[in-house]
N, CA, C and O atoms as a GROMACS GRO file, in nm:
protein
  420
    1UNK      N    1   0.045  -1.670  -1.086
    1UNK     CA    2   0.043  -1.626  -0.949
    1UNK      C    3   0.088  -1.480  -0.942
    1UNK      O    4   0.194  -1.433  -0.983
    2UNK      N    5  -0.008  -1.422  -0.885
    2UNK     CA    6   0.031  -1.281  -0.876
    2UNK      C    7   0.176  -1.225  -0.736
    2UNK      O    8   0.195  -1.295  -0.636
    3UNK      N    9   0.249  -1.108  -0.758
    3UNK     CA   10   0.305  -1.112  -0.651
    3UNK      C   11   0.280  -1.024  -0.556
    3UNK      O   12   0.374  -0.964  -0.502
    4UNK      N   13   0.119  -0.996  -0.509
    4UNK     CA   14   0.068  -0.946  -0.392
    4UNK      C   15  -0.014  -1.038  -0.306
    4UNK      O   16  -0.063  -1.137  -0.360
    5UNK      N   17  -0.037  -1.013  -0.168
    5UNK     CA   18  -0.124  -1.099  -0.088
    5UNK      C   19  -0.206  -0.953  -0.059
    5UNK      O   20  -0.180  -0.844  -0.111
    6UNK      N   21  -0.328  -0.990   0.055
    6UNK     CA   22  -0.379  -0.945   0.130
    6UNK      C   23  -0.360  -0.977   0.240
    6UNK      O   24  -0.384  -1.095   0.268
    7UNK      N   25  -0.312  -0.890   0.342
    7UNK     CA   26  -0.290  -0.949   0.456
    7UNK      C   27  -0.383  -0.854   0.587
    7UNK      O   28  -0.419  -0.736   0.584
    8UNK      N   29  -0.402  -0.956   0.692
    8UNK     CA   30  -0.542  -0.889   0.807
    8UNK      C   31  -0.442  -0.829   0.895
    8UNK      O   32  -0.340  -0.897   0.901
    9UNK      N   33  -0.440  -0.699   0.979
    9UNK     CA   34  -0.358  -0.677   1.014
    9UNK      C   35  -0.465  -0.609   1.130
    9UNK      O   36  -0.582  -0.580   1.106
   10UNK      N   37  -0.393  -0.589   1.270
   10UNK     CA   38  -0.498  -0.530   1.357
   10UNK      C   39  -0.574  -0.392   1.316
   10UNK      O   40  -0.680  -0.372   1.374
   11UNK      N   41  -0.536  -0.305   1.233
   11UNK     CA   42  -0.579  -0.206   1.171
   11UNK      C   43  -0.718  -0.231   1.077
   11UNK      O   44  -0.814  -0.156   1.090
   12UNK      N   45  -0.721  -0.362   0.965
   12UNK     CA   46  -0.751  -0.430   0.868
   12UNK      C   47  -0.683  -0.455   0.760
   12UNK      O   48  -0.562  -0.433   0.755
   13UNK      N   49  -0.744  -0.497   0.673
   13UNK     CA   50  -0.700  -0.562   0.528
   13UNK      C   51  -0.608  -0.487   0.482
   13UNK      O   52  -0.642  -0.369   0.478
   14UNK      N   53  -0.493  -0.511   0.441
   14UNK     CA   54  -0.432  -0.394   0.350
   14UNK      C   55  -0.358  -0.540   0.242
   14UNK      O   56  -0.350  -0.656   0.282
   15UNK      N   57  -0.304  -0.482   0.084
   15UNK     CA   58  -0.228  -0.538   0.001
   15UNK      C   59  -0.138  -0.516   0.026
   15UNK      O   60  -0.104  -0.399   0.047
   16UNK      N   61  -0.016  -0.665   0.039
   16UNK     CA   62   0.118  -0.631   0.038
   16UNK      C   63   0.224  -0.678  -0.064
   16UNK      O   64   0.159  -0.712  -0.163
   17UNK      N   65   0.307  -0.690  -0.079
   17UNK     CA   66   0.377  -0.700  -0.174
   17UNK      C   67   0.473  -0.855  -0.112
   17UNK      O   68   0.512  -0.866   0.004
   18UNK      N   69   0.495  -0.966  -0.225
   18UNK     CA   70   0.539  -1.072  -0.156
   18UNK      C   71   0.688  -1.085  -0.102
   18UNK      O   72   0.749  -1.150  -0.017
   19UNK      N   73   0.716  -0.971  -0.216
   19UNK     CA   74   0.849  -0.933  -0.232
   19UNK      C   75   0.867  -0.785  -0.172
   19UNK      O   76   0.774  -0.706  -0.182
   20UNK      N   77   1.039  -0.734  -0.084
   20UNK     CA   78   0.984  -0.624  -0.080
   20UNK      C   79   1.020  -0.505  -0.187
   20UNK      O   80   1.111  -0.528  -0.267
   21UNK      N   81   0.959  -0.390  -0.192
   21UNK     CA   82   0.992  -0.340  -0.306
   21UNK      C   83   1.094  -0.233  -0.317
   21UNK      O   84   1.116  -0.196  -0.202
   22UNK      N   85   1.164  -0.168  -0.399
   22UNK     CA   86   1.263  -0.108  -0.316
   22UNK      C   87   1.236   0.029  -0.464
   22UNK      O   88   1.187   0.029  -0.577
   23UNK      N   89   1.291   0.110  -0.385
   23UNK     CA   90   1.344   0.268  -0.462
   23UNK      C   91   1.447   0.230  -0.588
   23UNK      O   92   1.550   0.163  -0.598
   24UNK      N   93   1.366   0.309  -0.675
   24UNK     CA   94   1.470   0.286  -0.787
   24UNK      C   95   1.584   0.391  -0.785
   24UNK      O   96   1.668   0.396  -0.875
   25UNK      N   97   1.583   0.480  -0.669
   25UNK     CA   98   1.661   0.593  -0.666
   25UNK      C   99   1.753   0.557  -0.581
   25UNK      O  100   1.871   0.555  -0.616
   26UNK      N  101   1.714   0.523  -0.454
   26UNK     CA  102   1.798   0.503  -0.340
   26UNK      C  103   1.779   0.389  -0.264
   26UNK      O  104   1.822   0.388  -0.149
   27UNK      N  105   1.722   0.294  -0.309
   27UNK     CA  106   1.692   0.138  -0.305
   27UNK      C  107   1.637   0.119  -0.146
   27UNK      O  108   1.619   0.003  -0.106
   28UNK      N  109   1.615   0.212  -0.070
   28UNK     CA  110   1.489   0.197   0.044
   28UNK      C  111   1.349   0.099   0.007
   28UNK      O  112   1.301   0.077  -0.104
   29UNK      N  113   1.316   0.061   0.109
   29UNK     CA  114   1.165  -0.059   0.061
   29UNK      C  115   1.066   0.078   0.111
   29UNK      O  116   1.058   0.164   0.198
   30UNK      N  117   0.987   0.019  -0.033
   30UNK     CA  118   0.859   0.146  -0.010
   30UNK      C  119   0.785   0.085   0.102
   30UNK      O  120   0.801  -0.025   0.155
   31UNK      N  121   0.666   0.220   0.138
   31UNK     CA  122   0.638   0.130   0.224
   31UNK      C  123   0.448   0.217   0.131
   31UNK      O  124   0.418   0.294   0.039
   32UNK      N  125   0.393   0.150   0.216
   32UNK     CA  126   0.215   0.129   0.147
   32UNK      C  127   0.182   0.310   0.184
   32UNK      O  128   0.219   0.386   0.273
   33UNK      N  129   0.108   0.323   0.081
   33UNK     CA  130   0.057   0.497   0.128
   33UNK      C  131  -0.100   0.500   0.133
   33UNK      O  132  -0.161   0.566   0.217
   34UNK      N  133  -0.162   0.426   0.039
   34UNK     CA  134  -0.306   0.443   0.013
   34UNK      C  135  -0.348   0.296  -0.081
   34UNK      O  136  -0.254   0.229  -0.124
   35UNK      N  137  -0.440   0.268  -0.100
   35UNK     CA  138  -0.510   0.181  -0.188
   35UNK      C  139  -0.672   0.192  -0.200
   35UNK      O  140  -0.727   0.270  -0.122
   36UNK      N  141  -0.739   0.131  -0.276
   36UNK     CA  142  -0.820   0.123  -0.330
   36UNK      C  143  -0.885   0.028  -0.441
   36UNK      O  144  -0.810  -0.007  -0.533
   37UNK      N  145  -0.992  -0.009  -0.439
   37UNK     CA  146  -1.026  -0.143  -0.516
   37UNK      C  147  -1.177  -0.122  -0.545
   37UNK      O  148  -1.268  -0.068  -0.484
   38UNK      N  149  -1.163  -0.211  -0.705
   38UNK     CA  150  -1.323  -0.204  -0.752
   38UNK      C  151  -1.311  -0.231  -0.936
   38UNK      O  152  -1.229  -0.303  -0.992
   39UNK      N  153  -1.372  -0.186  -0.972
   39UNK     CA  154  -1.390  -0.259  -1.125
   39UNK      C  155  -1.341  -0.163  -1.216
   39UNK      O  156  -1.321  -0.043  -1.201
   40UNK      N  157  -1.329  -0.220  -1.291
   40UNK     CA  158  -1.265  -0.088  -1.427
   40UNK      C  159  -1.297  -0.134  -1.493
   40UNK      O  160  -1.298  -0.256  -1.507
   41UNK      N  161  -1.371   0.022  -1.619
   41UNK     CA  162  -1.509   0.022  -1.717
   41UNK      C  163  -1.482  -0.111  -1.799
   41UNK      O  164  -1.579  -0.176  -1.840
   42UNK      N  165  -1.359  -0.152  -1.822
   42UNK     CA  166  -1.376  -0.274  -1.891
   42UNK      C  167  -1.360  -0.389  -1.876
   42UNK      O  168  -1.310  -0.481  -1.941
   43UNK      N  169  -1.473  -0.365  -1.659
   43UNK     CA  170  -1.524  -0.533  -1.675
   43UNK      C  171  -1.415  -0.606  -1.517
   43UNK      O  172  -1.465  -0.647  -1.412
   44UNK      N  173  -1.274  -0.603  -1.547
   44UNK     CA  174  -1.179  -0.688  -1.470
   44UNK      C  175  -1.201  -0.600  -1.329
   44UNK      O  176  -1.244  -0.485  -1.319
   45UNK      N  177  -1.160  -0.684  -1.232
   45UNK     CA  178  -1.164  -0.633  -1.098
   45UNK      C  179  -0.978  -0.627  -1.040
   45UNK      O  180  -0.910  -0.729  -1.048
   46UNK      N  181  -0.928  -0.517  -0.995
   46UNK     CA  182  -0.824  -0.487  -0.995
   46UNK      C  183  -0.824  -0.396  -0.824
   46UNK      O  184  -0.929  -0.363  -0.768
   47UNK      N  185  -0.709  -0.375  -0.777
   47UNK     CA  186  -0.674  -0.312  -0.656
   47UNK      C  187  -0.524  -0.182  -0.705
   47UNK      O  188  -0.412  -0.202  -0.753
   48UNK      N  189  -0.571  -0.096  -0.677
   48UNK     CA  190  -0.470   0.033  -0.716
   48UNK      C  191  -0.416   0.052  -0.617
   48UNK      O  192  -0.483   0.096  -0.524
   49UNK      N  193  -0.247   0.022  -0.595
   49UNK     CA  194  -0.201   0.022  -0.445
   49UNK      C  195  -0.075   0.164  -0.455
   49UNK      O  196   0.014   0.146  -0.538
   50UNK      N  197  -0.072   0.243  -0.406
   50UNK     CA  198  -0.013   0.369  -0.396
   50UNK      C  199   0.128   0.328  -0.297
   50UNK      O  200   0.108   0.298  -0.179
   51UNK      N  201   0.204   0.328  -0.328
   51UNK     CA  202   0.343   0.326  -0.260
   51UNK      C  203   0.455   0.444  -0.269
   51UNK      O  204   0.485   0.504  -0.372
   52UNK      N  205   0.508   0.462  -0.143
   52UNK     CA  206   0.598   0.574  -0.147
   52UNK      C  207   0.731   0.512  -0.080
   52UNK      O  208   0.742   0.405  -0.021
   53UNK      N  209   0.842   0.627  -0.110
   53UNK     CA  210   0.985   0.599  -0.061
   53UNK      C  211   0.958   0.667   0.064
   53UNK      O  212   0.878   0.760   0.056
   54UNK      N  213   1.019   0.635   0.202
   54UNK     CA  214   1.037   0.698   0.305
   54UNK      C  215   1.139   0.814   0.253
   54UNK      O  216   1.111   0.934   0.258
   55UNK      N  217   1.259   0.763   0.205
   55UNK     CA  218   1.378   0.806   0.195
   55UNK      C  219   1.378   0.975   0.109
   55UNK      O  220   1.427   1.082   0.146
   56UNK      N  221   1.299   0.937  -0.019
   56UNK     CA  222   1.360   1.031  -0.115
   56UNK      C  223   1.184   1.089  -0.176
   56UNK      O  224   1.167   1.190  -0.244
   57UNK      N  225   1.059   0.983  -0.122
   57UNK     CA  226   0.937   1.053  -0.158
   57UNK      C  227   0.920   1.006  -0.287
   57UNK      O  228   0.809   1.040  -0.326
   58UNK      N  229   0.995   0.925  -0.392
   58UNK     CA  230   0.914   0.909  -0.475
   58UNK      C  231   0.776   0.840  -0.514
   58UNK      O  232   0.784   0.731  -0.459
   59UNK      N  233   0.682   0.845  -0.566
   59UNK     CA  234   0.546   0.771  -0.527
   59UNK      C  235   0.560   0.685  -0.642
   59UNK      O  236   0.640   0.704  -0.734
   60UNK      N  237   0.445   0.550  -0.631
   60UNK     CA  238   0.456   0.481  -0.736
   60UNK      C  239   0.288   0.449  -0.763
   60UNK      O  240   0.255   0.540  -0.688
   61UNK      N  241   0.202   0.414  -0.793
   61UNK     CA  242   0.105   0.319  -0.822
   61UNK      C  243   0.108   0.200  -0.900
   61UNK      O  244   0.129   0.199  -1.021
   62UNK      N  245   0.076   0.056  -0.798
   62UNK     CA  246   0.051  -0.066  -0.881
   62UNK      C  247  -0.085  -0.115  -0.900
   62UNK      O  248  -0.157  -0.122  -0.801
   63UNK      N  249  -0.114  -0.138  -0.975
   63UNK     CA  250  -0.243  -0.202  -1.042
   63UNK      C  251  -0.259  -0.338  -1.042
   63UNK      O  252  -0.237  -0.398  -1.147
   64UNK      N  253  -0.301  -0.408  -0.927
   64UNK     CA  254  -0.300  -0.561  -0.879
   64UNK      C  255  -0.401  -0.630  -0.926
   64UNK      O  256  -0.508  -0.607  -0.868
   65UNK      N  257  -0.406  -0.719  -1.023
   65UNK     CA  258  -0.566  -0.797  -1.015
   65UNK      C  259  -0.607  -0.869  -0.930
   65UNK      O  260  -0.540  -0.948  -0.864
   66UNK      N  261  -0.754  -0.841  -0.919
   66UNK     CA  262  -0.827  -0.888  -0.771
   66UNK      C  263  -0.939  -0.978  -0.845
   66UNK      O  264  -0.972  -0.976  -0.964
   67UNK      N  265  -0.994  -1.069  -0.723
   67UNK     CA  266  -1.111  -1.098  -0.767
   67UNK      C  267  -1.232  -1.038  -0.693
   67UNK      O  268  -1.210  -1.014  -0.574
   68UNK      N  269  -1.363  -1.006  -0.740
   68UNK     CA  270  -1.454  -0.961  -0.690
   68UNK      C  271  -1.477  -0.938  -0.511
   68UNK      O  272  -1.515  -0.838  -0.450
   69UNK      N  273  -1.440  -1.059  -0.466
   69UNK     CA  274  -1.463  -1.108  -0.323
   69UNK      C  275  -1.348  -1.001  -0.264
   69UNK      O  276  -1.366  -0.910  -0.182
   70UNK      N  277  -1.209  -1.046  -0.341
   70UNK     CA  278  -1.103  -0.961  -0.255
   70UNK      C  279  -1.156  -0.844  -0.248
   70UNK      O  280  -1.172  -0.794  -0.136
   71UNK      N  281  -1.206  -0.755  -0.395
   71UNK     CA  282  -1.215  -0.627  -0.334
   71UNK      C  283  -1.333  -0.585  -0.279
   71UNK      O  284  -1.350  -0.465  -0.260
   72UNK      N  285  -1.409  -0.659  -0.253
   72UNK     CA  286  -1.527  -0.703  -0.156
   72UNK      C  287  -1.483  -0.672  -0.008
   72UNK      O  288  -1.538  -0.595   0.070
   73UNK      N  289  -1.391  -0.736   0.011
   73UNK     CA  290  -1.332  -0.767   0.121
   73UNK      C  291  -1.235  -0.635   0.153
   73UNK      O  292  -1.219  -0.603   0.271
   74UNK      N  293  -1.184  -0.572   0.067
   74UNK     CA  294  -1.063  -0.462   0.079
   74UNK      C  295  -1.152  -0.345   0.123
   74UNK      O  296  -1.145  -0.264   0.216
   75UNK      N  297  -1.235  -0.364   0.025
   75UNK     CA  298  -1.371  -0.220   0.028
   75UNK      C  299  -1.467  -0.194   0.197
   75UNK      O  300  -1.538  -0.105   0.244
   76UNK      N  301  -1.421  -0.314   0.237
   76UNK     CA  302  -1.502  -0.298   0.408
   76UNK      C  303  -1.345  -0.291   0.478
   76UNK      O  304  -1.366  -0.258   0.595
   77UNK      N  305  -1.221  -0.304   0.461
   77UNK     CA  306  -1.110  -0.235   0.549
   77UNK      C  307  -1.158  -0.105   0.586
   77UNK      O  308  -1.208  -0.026   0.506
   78UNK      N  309  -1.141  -0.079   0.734
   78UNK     CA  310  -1.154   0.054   0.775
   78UNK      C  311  -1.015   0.117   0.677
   78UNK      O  312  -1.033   0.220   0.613
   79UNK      N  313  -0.905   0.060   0.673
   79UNK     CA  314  -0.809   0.150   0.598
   79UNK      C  315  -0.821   0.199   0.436
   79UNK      O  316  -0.751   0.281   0.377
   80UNK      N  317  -0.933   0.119   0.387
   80UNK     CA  318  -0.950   0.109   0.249
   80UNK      C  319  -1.003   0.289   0.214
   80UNK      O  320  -1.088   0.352   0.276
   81UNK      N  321  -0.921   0.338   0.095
   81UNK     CA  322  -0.886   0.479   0.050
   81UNK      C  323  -0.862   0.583   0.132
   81UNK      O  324  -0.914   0.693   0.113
   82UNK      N  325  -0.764   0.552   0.249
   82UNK     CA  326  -0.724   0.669   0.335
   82UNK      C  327  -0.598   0.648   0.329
   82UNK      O  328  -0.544   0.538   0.334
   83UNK      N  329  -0.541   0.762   0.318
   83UNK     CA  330  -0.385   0.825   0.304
   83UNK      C  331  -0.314   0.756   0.479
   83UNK      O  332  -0.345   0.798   0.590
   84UNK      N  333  -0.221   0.649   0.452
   84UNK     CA  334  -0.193   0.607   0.570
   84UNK      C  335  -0.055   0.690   0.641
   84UNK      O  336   0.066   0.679   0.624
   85UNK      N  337  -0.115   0.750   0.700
   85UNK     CA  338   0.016   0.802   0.789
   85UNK      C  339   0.089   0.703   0.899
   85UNK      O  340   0.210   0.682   0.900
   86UNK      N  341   0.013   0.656   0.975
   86UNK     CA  342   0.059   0.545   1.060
   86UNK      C  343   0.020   0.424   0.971
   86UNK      O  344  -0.086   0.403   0.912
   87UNK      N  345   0.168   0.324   0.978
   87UNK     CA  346   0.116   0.176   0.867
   87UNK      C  347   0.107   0.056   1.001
   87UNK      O  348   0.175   0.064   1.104
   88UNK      N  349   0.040  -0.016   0.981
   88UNK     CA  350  -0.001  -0.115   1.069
   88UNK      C  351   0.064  -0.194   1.114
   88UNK      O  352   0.024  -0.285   1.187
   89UNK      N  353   0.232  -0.163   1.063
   89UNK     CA  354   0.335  -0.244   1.126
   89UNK      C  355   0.420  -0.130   1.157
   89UNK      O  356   0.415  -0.029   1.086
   90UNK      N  357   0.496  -0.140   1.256
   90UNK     CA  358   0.616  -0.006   1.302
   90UNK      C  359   0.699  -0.012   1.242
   90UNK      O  360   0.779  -0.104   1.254
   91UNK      N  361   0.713   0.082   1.157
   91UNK     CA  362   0.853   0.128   1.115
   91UNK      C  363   0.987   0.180   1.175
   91UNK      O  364   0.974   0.254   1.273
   92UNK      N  365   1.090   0.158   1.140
   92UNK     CA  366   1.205   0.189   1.211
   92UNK      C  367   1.207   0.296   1.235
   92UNK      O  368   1.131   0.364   1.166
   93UNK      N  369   1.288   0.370   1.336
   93UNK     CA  370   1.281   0.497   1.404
   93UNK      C  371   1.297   0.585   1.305
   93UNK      O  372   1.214   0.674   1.282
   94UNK      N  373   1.431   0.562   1.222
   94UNK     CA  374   1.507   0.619   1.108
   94UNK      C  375   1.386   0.655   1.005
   94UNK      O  376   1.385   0.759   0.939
   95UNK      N  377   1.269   0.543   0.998
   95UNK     CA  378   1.224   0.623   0.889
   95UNK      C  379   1.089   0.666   0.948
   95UNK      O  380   1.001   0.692   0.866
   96UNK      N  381   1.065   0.676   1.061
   96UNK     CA  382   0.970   0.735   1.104
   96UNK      C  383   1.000   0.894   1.094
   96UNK      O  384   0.926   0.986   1.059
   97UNK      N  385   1.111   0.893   1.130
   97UNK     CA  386   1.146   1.049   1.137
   97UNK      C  387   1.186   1.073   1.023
   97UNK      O  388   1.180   1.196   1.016
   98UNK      N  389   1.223   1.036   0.932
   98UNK     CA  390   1.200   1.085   0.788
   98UNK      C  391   1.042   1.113   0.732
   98UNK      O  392   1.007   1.181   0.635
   99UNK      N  393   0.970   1.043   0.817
   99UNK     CA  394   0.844   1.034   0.735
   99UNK      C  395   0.792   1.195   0.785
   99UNK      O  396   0.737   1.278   0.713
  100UNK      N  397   0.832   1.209   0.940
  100UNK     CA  398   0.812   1.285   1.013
  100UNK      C  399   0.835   1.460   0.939
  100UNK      O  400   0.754   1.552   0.942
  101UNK      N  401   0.994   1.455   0.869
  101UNK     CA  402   0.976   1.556   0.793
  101UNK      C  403   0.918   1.581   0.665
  101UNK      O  404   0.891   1.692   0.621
  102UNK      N  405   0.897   1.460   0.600
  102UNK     CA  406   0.804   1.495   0.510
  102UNK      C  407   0.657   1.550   0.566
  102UNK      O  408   0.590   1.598   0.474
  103UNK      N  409   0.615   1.552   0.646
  103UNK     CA  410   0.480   1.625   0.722
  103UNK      C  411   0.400   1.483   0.758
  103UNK      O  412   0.289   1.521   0.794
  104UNK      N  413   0.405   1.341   0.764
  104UNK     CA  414   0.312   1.266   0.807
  104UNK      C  415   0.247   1.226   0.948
  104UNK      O  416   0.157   1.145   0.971
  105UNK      N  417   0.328   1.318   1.043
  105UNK     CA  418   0.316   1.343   1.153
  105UNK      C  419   0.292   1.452   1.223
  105UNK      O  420   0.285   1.447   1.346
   0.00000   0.00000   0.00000
């Protein structure tokens, strides 16, 4: 069992994490930045999910295995490979305005 879902969100599809994930620097939960999904040259179908720290900016990429359908399904999200500035759930004020000085606003 893998530990991501897909979840439908009024925005669309995005991958989330079952668990949440936190900064290895300053233990903040990342929150989703970008993703993307589709096959790699050797064959397996996988989802590349881009995560960042509100807090401190560090970025991460996870490499989720998918099956065909999911990224079938990820690949028609209107959110699917756009840099998310607004995430489809509200974030706390605190880190909105952090996000805010990093420029995502």
């Amino acid at each position: 069992m893998r530990p991501w879902d897909f979840a439908e969100t009024e925005k669309g599809l995005i991958p989330v994490p079952r668990k949440p994930l936190l900064c290895p620097f300053c233990r903040r939960s990342l929150v989703l930045h970008r993703f993307t999904a589709g096959q790699a040259s050797e064959g397996f179908w996988h989802v590349d999910v881009n995560m960042k720290c509100p807090e401190c900016g560090w970025y991460v990429i996870f490499g989720v295995p998918a099956t065909k359908e999911e990224c079938e399904k990820l690949k028609s999200s209107p959110l699917f490979g756009k840099t998310l500035r607004e995430w489809p759930w509200e974030p706390e004020e605190e880190v909105k305005e952090r996000l805010r000085m990093f420029g995502y606003w």
